[in-house]
C-alpha positions in Angstrom: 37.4 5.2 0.7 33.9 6.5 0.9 32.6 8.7 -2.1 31.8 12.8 -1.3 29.1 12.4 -3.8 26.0 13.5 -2.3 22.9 12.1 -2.8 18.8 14.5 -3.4 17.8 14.9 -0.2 14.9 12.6 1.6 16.6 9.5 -0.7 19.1 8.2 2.7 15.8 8.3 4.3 14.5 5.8 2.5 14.3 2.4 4.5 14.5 -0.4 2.1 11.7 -2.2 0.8 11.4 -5.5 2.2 9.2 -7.8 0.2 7.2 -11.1 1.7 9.0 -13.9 2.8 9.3 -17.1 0.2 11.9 -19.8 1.8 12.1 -21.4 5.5 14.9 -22.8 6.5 14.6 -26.4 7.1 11.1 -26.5 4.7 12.1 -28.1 1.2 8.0 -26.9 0.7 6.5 -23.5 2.0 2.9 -22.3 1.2 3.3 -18.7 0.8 0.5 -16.8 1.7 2.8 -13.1 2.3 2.5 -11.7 -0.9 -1.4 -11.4 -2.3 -0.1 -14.0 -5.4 -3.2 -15.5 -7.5 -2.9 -19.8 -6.0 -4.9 -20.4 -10.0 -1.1 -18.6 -11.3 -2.2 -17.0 -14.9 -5.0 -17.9 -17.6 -4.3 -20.4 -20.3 -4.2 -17.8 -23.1 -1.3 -15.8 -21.1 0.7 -18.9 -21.3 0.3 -19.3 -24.7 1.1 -15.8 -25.3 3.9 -15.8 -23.4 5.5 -18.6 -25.2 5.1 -17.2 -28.9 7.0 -14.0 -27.5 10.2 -16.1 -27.4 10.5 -15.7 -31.4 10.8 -12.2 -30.6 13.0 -11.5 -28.1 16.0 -10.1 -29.9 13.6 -7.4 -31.1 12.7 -3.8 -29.4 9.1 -3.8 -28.3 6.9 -0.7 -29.5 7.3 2.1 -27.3 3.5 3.6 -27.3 2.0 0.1 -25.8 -0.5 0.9 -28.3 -2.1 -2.6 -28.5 -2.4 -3.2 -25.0 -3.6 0.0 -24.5 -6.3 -0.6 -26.7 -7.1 -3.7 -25.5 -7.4 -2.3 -21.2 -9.6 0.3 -23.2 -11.8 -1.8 -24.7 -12.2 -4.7 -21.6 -12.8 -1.6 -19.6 -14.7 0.8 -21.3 -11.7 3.1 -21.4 -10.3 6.2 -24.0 -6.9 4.2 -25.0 -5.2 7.3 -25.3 -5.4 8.2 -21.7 -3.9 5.5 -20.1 0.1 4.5 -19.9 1.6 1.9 -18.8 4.4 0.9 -16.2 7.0 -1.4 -14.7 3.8 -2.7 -12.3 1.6 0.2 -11.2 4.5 1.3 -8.4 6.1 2.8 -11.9 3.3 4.9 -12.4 3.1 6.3 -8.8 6.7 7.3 -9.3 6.2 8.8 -12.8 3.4 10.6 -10.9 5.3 11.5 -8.0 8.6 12.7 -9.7 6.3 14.8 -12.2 4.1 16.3 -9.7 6.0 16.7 -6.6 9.2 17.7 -5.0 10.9 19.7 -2.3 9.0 21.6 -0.2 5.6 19.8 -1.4 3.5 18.1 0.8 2.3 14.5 0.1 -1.1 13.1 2.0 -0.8 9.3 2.8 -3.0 7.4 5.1 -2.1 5.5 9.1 -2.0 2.1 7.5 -1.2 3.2 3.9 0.8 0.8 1.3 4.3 1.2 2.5 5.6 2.7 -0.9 3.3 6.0 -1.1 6.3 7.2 1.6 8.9 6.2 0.0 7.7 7.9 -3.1 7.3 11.2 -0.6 11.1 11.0 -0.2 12.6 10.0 -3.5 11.4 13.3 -4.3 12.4 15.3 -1.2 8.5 16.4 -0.4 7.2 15.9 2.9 4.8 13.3 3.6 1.3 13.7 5.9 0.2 10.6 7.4 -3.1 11.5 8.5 -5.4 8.7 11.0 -7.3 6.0 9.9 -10.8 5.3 11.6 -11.0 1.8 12.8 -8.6 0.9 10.0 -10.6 2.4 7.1 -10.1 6.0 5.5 -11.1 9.0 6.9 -12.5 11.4 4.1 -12.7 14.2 6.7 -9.7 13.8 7.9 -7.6 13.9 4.5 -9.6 17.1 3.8 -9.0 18.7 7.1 -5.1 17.7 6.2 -5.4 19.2 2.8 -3.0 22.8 3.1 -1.9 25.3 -0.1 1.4 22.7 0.2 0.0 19.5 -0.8 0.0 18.2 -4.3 -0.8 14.7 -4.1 -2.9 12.0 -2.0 -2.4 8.4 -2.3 -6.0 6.8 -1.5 -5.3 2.5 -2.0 -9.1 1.5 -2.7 -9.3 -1.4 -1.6 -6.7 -0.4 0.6 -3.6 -2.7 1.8 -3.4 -4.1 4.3 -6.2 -3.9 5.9 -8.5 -5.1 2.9 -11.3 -2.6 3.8 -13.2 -0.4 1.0 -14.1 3.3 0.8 -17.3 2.9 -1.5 -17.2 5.3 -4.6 -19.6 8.0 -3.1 -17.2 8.6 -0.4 -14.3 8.4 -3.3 -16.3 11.0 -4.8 -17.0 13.2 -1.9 -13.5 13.3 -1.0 -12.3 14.1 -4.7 -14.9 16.9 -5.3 -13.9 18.4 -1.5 -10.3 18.9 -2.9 -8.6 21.9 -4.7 -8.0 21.3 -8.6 -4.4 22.0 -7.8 -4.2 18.6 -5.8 -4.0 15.5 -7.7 -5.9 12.4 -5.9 -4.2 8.9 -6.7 -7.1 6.1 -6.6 -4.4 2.9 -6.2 -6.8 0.3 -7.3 -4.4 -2.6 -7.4 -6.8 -4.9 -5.8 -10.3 -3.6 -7.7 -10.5 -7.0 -9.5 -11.9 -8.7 -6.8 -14.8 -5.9 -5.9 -17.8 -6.5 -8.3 -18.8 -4.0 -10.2 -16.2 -1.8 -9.0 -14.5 0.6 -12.2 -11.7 1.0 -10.1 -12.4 5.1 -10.0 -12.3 5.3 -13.8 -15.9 7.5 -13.8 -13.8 9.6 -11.1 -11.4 10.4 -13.7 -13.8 11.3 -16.0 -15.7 13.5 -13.7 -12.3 15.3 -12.4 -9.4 16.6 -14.4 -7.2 16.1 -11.1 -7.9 12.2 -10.3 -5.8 9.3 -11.9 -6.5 5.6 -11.4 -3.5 2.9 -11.2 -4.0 -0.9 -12.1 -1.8 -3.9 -11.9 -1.6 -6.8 -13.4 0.4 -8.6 -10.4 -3.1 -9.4 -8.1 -5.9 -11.5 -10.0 -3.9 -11.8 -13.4 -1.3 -13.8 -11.7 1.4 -11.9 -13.2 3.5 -10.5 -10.7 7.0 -11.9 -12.3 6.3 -9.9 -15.1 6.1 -6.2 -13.5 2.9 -4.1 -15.5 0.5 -2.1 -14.3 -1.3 1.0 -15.7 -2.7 3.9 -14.5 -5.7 6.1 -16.6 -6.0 10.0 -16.0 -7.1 13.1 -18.1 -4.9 13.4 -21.0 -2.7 16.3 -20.3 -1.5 14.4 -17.5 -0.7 11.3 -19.0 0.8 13.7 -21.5 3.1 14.4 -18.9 3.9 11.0 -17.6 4.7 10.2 -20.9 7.5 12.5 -21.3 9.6 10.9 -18.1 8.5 7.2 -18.9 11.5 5.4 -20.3 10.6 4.5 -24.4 11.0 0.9 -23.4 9.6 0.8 -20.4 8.4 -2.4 -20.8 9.4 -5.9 -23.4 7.2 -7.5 -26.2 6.1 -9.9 -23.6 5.3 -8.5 -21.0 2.6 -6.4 -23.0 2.1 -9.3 -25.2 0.9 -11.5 -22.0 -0.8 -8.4 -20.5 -3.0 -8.2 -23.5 -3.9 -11.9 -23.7 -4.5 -11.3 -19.4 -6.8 -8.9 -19.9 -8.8 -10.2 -22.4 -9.3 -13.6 -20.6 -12.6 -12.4 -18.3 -13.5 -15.6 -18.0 -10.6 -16.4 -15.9 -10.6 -13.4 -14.1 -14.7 -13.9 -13.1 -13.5 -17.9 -12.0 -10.6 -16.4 -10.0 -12.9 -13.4 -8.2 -15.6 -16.0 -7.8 -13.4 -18.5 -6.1 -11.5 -16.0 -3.8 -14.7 -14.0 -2.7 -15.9 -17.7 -1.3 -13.0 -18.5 0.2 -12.1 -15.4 1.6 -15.5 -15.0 3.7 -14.7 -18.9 4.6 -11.6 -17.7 6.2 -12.7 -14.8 7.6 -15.8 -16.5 9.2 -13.4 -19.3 10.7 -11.1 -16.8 12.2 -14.4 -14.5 13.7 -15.8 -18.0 15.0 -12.1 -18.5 17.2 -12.9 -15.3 18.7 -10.1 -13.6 15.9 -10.6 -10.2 15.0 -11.3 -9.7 11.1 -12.9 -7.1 9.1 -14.9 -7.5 6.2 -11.6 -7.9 3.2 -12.6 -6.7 -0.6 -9.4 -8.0 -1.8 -7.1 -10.9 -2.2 -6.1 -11.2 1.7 -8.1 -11.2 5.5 -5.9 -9.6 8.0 -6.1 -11.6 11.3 -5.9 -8.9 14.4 -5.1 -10.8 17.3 -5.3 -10.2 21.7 -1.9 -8.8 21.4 1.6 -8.7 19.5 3.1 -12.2 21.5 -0.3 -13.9 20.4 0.2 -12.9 16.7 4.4 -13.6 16.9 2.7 -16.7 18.7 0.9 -18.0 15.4 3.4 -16.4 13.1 5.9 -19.0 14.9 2.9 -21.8 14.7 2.3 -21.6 10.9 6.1 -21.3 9.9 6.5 -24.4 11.7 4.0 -26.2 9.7 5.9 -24.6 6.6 3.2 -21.5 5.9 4.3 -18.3 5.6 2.1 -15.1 6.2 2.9 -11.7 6.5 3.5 -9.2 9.6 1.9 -5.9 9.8 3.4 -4.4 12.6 5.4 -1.6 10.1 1.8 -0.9 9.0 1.4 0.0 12.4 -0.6 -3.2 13.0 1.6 -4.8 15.6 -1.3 -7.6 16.6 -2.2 -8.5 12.7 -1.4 -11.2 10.5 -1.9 -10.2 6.1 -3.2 -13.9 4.8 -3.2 -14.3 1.4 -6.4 -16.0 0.4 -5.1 -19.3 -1.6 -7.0 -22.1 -2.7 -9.5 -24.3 -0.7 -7.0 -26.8 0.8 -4.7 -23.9 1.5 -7.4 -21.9 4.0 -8.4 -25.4 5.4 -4.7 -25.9 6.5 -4.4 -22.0 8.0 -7.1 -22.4 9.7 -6.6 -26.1 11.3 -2.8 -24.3 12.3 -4.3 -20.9 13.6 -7.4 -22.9 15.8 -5.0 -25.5 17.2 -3.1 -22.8 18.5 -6.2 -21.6 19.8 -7.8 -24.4 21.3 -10.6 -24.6 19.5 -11.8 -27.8 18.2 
């Protein structure tokens, strides 16, 4: 018998996430390449963290993060006591969004925006604006022209996925100082690791009470199994994050690796280093086969191909040879292919799969 219990409104809109693929049948192996993963895995000194939490675990963790937050602060030249921390940053949008917006609210996303920034729109029963894209990159105009007495927030992924392009910070800033100071702009910097010299929007935050920046630690840490991210704002608003985040949000080890993560730059240089080279590698491989590619500033190249068939067409061709990579088409990108940019012998073996398909010697 079916329960009358009625659920908020916009929640039975909500089409399940679907995450990348990870098994094939018939492949005892697979390289997966559909969900941005670090190939390196994590830093030495997480490791070693994460095994002298295990002495520990019958105990509650601390529930102000205080030494973690210290220790983002001091790697990145932050005030500790403006940043919180989250089950991965996809917490902090929803502590955002469930503080900040709700029935009859208005939410800006963007054409080819992360798939949650929607679902976020209707957990909490606001209306979300997709406003276009130009040539797959953000339109500042745009968002501003969008921009009504209705909206409260705008999700702004920088750099975005996935399509990998950047908006650079003077068009970051031109778009935050065009808005109203009653509409808070989300800079989703999930992927800023692997831009250098990129803050990630932190001297946004500090030039505009209504900007907040989110982090992760899933991308370039290598620590996606452990769910933390972050997000940095003016301090009445993380004043009033705080007061719907759950005391124990998050373990003793999970903050506990975090810390030693964070702290490890040498690993995270090596792993930016390593994935700039190999990304441009793949990109220039793909241009070179006549494949569409624009210039990626994260973790991924996404492959645009002649048409849907040809992309199903190599989709089919690198499961067989037991990769997998992910489809676009729900980010309305029916002809593209999100690669994952893994080690060296893992781009030479994409590429050998994607040219034999092509032809090309």
């Amino acid at each position: 018998m079916a329960s009358k219990i009625t659920p908020q409104p916009g929640i039975m809109d909500i089409a399940l996430y679907v995450s990348g693929e990870s098994k094939l049948e018939g492949k005892s192996e697979v390289l997966k390449l559909s969900s941005n993963e670090n190939p390196y895995g994590f830093s030495d000194k997480a490791r070693e963290a994460y095994l002298r939490t295990v002495h520990n675990l019958h105990r509650y963790p601390n529930t102000d993060h205080g030494p973690l937050r210290r220790a983002i602060g001091e790697v990145h030249g932050l005030d500790a006591d403006r940043i919180i921390c989250g089950v991965g940053s996809d917490e902090v949008l929803q502590f955002i969004t469930q503080a900040f917006a709700g029935p009859g609210d208005e939410i800006i996303t963007t054409e080819h925006g992360f798939s949650m920034y929607p679902i976020l729109a209707k957990m909490v029963g606001a209306t979300e604006v997709e406003v276009k894209e130009k040539d797959r990159r953000i339109d500042v105009d745009a968002i501003l022209a969008a921009v009504t007495d209705r909206t409260r927030i705008i999700f702004v992924a920088n750099p975005a996925n996935p399509t990998g392009t950047y908006l650079e910070q003077d068009e970051v800033r031109r778009l935050a100082a065009g808005l109203p100071d009653t509409v808070l702009l989300v800079h989703d910097g999930a992927y800023t690791e692997f831009v250098e010299g990129a803050d990630g929007g932190a001297a946004l935050v500090d030039e505009f009470p209504n900007v907040i920046m989110t982090r992760t630690f899933s991308k370039i840490y290598g620590l996606g199994g452990l769910r933390i991210g972050w997000g940095y704002a003016a301090r009445d608003i993380i004043d009033v994050l705080n007061r719907i985040r759950q005391p124990f949000n998050l373990s003793d080890t999970q903050m506990t690796v975090a810390e030693a993560a964070v702290r490890d730059i040498a690993f995270v240089e090596k792993c930016r280093s390593d994935n700039a080279r190999l990304r441009d590698f793949m990109r220039n491989a793909f241009l070179q086969m006549g494949v569409e590619c624009d210039e990626s500033h994260a973790n991924f190249v996404l492959a645009r191909f002649a048409s849907a068939e040809e992309a199903a067409a190599v989709d089919a061709a690198l499961k067989a040879d037991g990769i997998i990579v992910r489809r676009v088409a729900g980010y309305k990108l029916p002809t593209g292919l999100r690669i994952t940019v893994g080690d060296e012998a893992a781009c030479r073996r994409v590429i050998h799969v994607v040219a034999t398909y092509k032809g090309v010697r």
